[in-house]
PQR file of N, CA, C, O and H, with PARSE charges and radii, in Angstrom:
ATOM      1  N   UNK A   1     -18.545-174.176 -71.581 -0.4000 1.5000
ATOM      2  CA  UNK A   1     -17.626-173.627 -70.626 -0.0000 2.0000
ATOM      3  C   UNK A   1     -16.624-172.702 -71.307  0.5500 1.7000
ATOM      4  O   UNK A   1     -16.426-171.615 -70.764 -0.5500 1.4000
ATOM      5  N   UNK A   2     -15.954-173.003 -72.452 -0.4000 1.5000
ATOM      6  CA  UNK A   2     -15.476-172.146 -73.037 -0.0000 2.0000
ATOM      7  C   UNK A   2     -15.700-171.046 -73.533  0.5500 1.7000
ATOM      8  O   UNK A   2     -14.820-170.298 -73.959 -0.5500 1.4000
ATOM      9  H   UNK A   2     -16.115-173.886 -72.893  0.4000 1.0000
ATOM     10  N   UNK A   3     -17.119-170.769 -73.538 -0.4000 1.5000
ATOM     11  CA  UNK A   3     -18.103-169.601 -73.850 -0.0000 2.0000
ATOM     12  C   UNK A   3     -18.173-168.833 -73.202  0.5500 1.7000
ATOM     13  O   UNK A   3     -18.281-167.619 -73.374 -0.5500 1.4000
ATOM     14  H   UNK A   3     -17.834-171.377 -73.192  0.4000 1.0000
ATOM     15  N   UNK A   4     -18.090-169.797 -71.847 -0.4000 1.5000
ATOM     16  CA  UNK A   4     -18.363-168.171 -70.420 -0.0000 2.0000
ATOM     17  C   UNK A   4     -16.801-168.247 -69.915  0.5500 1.7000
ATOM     18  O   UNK A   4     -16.427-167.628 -68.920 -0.5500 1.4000
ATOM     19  H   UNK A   4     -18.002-170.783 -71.707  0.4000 1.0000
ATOM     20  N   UNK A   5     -16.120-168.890 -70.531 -0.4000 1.5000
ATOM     21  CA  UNK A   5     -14.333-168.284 -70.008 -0.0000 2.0000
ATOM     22  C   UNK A   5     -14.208-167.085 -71.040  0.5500 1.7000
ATOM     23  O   UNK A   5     -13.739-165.967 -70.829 -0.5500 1.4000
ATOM     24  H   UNK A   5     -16.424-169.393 -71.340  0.4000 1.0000
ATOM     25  N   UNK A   6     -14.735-167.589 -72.185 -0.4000 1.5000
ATOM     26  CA  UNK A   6     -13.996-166.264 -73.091 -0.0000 2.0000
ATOM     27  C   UNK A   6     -15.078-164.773 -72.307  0.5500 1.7000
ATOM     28  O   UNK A   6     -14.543-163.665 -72.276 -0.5500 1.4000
ATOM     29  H   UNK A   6     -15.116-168.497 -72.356  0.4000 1.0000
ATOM     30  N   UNK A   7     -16.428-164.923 -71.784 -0.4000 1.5000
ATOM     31  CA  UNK A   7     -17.002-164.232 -71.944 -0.0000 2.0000
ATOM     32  C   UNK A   7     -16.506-163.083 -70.423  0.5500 1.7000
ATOM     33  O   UNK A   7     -16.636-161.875 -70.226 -0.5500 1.4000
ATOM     34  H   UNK A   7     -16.862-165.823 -71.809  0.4000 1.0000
ATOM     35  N   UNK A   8     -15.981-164.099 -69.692 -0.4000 1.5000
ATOM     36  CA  UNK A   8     -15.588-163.720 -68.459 -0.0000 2.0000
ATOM     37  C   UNK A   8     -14.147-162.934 -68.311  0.5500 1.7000
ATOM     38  O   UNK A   8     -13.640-162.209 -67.455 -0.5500 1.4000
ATOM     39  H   UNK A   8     -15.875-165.080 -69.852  0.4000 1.0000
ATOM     40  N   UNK A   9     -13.714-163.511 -69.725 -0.4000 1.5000
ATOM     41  CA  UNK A   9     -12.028-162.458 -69.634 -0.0000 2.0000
ATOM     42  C   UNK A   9     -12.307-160.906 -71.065  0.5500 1.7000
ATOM     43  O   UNK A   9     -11.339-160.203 -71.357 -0.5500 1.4000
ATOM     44  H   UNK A   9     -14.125-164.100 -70.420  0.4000 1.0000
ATOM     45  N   UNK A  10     -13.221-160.747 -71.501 -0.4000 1.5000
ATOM     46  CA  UNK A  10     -13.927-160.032 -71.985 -0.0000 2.0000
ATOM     47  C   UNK A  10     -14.154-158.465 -71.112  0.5500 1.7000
ATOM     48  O   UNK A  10     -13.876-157.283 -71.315 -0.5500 1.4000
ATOM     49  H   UNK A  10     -14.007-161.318 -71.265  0.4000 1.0000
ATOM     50  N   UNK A  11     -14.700-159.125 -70.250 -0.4000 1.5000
ATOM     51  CA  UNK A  11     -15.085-158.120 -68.900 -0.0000 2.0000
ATOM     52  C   UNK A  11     -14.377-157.759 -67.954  0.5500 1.7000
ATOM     53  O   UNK A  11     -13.923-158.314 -66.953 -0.5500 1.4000
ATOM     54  H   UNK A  11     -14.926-160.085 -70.085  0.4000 1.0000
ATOM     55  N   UNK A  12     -14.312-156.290 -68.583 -0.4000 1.5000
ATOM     56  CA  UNK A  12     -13.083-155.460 -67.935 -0.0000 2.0000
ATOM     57  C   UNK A  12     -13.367-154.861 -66.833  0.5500 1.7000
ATOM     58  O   UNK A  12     -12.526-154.490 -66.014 -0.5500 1.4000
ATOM     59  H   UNK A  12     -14.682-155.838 -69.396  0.4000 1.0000
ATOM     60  N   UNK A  13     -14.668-154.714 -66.730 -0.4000 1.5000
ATOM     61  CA  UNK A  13     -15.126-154.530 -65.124 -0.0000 2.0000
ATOM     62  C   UNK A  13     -15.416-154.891 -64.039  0.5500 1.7000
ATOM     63  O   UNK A  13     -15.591-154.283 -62.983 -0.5500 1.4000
ATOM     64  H   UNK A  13     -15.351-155.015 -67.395  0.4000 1.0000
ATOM     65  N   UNK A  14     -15.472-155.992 -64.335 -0.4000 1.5000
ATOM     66  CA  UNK A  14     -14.858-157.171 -63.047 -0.0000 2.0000
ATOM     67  C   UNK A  14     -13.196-157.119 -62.554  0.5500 1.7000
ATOM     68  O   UNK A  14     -12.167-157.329 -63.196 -0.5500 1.4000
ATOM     69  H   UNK A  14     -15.330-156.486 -65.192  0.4000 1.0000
ATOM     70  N   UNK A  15     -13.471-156.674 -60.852 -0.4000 1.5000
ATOM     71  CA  UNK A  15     -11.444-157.047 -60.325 -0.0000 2.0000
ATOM     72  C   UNK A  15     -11.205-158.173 -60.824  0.5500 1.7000
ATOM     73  O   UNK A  15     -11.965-159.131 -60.967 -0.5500 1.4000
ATOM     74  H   UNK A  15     -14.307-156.504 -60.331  0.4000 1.0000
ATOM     75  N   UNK A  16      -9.679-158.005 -61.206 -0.4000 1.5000
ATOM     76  CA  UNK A  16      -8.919-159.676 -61.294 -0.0000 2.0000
ATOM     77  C   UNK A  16      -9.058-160.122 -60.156  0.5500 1.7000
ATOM     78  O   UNK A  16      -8.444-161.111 -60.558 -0.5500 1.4000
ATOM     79  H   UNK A  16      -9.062-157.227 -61.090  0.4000 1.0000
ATOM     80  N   UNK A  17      -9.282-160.378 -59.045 -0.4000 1.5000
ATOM     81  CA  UNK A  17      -9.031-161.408 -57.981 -0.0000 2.0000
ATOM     82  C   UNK A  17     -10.703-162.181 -58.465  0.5500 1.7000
ATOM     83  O   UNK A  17     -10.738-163.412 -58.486 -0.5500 1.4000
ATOM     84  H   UNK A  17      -9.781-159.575 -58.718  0.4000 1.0000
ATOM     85  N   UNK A  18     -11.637-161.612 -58.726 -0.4000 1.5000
ATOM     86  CA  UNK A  18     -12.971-162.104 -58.970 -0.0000 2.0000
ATOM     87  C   UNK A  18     -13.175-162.907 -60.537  0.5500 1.7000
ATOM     88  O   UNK A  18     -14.176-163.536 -60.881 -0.5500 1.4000
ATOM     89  H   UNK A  18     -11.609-160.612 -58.709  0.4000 1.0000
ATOM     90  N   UNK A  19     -12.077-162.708 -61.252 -0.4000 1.5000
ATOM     91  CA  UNK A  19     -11.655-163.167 -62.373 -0.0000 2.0000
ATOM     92  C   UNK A  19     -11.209-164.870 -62.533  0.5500 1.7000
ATOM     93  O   UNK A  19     -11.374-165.816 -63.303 -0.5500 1.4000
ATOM     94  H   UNK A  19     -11.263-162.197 -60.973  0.4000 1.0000
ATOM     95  N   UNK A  20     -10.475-164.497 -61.119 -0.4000 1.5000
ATOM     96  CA  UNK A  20      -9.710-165.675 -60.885 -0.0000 2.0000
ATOM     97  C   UNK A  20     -10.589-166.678 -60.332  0.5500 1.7000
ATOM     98  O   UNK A  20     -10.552-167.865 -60.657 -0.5500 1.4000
ATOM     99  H   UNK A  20     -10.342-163.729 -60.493  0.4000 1.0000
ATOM    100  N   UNK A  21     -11.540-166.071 -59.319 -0.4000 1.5000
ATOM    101  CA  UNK A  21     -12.030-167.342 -58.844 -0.0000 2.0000
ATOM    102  C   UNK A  21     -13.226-167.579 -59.826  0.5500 1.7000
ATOM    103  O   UNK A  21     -13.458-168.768 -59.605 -0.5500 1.4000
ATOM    104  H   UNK A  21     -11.571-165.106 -59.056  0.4000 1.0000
ATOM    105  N   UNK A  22     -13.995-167.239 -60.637 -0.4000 1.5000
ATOM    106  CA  UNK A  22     -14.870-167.329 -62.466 -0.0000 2.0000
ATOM    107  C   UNK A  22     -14.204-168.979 -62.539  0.5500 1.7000
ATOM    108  O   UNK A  22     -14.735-170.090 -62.532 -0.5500 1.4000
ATOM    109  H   UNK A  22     -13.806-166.273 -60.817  0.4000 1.0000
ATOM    110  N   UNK A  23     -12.341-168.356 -62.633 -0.4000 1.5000
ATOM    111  CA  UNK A  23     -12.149-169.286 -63.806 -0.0000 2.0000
ATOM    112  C   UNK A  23     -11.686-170.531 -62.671  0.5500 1.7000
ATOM    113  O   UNK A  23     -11.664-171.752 -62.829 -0.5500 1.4000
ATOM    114  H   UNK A  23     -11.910-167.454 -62.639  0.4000 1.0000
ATOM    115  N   UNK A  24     -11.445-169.959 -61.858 -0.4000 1.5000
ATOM    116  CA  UNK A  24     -11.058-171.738 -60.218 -0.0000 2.0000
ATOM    117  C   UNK A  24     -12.445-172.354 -60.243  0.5500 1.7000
ATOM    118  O   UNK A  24     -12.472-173.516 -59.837 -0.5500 1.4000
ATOM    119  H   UNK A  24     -11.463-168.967 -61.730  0.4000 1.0000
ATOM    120  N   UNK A  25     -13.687-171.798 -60.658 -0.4000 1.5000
ATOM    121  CA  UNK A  25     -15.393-172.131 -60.374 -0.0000 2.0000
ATOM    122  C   UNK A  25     -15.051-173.141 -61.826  0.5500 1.7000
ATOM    123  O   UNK A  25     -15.463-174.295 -61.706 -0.5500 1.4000
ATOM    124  H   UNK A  25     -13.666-170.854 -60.989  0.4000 1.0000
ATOM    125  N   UNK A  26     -14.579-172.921 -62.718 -0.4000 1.5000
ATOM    126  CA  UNK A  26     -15.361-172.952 -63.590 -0.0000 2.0000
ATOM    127  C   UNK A  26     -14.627-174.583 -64.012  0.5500 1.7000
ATOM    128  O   UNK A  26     -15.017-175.446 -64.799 -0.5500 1.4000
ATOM    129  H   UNK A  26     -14.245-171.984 -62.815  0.4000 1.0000
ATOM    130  N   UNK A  27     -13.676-174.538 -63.296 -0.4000 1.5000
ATOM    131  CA  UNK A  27     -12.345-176.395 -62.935 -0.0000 2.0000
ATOM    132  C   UNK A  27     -13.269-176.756 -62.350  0.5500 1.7000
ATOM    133  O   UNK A  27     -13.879-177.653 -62.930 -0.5500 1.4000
ATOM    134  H   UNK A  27     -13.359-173.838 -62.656  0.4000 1.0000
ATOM    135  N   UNK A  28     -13.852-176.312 -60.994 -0.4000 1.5000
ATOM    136  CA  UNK A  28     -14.913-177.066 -60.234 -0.0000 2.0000
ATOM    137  C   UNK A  28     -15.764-177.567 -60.643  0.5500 1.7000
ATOM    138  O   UNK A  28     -16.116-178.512 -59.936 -0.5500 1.4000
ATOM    139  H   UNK A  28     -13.357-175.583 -60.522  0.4000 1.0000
ATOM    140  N   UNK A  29     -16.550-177.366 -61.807 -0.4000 1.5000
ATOM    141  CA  UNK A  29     -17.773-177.734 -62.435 -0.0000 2.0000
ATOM    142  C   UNK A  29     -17.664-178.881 -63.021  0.5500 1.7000
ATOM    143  O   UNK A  29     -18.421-179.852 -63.018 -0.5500 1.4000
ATOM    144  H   UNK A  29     -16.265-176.598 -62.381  0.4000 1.0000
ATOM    145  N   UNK A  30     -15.922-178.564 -63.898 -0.4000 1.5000
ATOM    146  CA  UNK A  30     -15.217-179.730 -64.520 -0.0000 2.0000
ATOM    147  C   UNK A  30     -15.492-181.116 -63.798  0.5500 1.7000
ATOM    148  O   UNK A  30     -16.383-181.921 -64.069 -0.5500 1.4000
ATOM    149  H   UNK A  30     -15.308-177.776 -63.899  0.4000 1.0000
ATOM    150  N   UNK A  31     -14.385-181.217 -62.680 -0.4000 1.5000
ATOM    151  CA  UNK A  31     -14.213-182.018 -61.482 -0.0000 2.0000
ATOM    152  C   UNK A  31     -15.676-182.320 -61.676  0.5500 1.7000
ATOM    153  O   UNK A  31     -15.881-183.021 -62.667 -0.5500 1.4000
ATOM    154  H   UNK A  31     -13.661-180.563 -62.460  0.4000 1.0000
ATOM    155  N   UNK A  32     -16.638-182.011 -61.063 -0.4000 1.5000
ATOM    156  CA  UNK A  32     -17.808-182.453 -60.807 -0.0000 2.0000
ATOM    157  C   UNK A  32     -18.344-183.262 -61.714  0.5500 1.7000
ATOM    158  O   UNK A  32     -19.179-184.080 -61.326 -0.5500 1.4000
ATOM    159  H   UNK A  32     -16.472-181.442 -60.258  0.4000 1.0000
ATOM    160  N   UNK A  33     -17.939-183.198 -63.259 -0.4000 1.5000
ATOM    161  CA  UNK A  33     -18.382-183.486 -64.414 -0.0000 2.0000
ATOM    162  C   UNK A  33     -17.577-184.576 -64.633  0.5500 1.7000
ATOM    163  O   UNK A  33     -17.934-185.414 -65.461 -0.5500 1.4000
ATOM    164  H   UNK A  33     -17.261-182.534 -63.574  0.4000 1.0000
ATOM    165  N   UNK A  34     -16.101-184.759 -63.762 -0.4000 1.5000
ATOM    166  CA  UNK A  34     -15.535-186.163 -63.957 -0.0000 2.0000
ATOM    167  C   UNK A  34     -14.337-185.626 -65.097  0.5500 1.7000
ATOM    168  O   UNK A  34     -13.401-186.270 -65.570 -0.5500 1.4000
ATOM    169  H   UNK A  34     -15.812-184.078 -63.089  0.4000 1.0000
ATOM    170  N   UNK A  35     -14.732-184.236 -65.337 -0.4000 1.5000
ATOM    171  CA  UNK A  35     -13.896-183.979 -66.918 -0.0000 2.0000
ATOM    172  C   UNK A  35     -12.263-183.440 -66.011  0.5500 1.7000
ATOM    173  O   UNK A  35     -12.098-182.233 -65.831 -0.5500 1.4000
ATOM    174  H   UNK A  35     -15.493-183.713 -64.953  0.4000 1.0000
ATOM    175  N   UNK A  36     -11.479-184.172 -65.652 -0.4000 1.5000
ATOM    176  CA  UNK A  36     -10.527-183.697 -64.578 -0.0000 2.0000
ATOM    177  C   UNK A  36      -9.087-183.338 -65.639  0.5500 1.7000
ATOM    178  O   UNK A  36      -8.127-182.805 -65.081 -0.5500 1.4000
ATOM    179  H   UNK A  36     -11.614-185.152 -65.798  0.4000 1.0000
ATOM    180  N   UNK A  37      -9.022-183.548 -66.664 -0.4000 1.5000
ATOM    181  CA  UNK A  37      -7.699-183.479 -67.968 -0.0000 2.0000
ATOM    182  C   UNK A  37      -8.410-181.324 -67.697  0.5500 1.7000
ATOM    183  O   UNK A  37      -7.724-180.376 -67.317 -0.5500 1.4000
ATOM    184  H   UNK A  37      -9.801-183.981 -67.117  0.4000 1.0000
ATOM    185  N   UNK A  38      -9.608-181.322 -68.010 -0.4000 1.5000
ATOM    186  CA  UNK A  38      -9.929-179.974 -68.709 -0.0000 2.0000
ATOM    187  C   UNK A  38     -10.600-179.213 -67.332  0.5500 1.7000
ATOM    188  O   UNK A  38     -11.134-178.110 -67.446 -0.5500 1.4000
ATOM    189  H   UNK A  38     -10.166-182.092 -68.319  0.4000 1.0000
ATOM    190  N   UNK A  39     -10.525-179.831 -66.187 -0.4000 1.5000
ATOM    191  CA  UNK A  39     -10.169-178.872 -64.795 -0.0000 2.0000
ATOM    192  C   UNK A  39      -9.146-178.351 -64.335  0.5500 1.7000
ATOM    193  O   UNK A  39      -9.019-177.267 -63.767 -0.5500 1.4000
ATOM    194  H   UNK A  39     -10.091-180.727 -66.095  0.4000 1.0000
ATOM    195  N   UNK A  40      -8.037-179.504 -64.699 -0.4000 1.5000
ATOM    196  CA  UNK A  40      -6.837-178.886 -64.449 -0.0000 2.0000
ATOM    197  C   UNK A  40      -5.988-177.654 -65.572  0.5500 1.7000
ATOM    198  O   UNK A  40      -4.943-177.044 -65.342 -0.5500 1.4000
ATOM    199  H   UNK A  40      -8.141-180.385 -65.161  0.4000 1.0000
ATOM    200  N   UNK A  41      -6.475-177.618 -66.251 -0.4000 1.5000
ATOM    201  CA  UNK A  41      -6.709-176.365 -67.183 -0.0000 2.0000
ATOM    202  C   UNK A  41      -7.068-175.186 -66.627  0.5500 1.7000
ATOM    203  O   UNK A  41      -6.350-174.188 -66.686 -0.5500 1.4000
ATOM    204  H   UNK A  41      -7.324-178.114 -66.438  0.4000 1.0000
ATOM    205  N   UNK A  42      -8.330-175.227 -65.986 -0.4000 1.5000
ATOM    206  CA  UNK A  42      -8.517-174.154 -65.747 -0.0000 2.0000
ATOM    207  C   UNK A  42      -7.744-173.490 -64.133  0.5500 1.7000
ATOM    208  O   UNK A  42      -7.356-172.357 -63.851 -0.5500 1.4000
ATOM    209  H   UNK A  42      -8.914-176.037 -65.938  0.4000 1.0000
ATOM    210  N   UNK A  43      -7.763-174.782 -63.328 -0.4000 1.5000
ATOM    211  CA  UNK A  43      -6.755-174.534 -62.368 -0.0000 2.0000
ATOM    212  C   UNK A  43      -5.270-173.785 -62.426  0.5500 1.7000
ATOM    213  O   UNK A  43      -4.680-173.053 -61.632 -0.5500 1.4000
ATOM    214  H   UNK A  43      -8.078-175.703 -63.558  0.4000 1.0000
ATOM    215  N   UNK A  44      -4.934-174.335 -63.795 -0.4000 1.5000
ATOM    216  CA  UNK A  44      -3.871-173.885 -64.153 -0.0000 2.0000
ATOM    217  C   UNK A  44      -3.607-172.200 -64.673  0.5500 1.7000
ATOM    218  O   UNK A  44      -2.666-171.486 -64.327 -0.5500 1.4000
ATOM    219  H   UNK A  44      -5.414-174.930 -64.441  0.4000 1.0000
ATOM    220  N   UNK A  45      -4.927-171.776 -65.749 -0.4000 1.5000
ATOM    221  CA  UNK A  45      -5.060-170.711 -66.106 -0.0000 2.0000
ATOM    222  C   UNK A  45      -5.146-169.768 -64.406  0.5500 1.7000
ATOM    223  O   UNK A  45      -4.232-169.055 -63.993 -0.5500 1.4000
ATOM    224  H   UNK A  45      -5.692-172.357 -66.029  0.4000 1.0000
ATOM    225  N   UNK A  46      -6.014-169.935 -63.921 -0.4000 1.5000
ATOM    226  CA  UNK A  46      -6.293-169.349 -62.468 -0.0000 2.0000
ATOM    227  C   UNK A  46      -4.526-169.293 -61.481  0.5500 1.7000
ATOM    228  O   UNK A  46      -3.933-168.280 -61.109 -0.5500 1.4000
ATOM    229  H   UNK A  46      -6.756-170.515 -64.257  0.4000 1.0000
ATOM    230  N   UNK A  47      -4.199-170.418 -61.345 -0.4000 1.5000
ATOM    231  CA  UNK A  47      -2.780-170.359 -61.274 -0.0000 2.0000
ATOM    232  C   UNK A  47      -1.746-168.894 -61.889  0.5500 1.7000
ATOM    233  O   UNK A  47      -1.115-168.144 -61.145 -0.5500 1.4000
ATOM    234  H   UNK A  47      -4.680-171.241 -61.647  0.4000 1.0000
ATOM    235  N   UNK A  48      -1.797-168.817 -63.025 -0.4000 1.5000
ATOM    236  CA  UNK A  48      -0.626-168.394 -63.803 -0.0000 2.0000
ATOM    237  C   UNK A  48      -1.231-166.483 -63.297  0.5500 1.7000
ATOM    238  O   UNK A  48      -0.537-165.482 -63.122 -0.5500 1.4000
ATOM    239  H   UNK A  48      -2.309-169.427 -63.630  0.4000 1.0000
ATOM    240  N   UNK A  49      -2.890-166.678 -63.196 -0.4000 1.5000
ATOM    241  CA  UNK A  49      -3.103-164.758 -62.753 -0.0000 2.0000
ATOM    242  C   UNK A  49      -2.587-164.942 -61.314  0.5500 1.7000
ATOM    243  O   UNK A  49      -1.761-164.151 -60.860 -0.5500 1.4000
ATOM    244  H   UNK A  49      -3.454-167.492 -63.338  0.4000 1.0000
ATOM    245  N   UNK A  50      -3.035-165.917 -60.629 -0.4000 1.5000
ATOM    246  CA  UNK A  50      -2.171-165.696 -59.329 -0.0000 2.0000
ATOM    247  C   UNK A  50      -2.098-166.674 -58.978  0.5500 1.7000
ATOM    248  O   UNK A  50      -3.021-167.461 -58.768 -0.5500 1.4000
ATOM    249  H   UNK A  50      -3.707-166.559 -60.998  0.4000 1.0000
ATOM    250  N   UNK A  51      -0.284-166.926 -58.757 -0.4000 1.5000
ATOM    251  CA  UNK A  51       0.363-167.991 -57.793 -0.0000 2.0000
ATOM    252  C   UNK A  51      -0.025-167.980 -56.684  0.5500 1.7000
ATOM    253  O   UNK A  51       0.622-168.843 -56.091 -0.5500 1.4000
ATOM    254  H   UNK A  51       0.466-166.287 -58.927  0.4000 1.0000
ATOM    255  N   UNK A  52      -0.753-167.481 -55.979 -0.4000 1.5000
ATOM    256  CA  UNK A  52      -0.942-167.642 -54.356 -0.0000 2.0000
ATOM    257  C   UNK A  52      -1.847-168.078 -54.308  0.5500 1.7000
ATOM    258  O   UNK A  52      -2.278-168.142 -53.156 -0.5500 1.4000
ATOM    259  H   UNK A  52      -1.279-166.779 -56.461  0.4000 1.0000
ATOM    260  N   UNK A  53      -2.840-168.714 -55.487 -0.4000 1.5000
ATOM    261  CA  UNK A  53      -4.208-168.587 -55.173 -0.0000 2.0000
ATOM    262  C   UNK A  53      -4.363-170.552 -54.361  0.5500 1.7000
ATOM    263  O   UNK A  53      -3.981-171.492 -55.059 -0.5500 1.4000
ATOM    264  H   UNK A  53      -2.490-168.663 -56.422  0.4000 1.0000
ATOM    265  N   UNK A  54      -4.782-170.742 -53.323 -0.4000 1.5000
ATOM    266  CA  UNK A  54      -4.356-171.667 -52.293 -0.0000 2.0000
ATOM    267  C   UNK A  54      -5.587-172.837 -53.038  0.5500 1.7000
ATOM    268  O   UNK A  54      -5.272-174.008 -53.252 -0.5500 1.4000
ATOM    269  H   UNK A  54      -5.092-169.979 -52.756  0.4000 1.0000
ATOM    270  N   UNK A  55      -6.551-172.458 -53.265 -0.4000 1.5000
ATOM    271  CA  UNK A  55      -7.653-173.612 -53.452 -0.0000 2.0000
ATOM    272  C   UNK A  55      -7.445-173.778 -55.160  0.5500 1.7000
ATOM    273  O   UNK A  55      -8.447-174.132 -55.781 -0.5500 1.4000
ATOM    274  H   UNK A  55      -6.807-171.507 -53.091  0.4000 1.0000
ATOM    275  N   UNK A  56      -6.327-173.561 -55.842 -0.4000 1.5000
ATOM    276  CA  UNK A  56      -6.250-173.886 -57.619 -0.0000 2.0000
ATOM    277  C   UNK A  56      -5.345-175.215 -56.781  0.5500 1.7000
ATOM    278  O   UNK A  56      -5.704-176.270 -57.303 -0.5500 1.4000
ATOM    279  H   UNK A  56      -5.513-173.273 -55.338  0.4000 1.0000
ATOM    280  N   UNK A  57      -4.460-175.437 -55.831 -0.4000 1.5000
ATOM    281  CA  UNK A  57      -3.112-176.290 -55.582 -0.0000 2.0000
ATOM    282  C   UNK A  57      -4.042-177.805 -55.010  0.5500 1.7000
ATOM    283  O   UNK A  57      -3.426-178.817 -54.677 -0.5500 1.4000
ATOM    284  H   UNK A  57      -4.169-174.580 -55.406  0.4000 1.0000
TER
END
């Protein structure tokens, strides 16, 4: 997972709003995995590009 976060903020041709939800997908997978310390990580990163974003809360 850390492979395709770095690989995903790499890529400058992707909009940030599509950035954001990469990295809100990528908590989800977490969650799913039970790994919830290192979802809320990424919730958080997704958070900090945008506060409004309603499904990181």
């Amino acid at each position: 997972m850390q492979m395709l976060y770095r690989i995903i903020m790499r890529l400058k041709l992707i909009p940030m709003i599509e950035v954001i939800y990469f990295i809100y997908n990528i908590g989800l997978i977490h969650i799913s995995n039970g790994e919830h310390t290192k979802a809320l990580e990424y919730y958080f990163r997704a958070l900090e590009r945008n506060p409004f974003l309603p499904p990181s809360f």
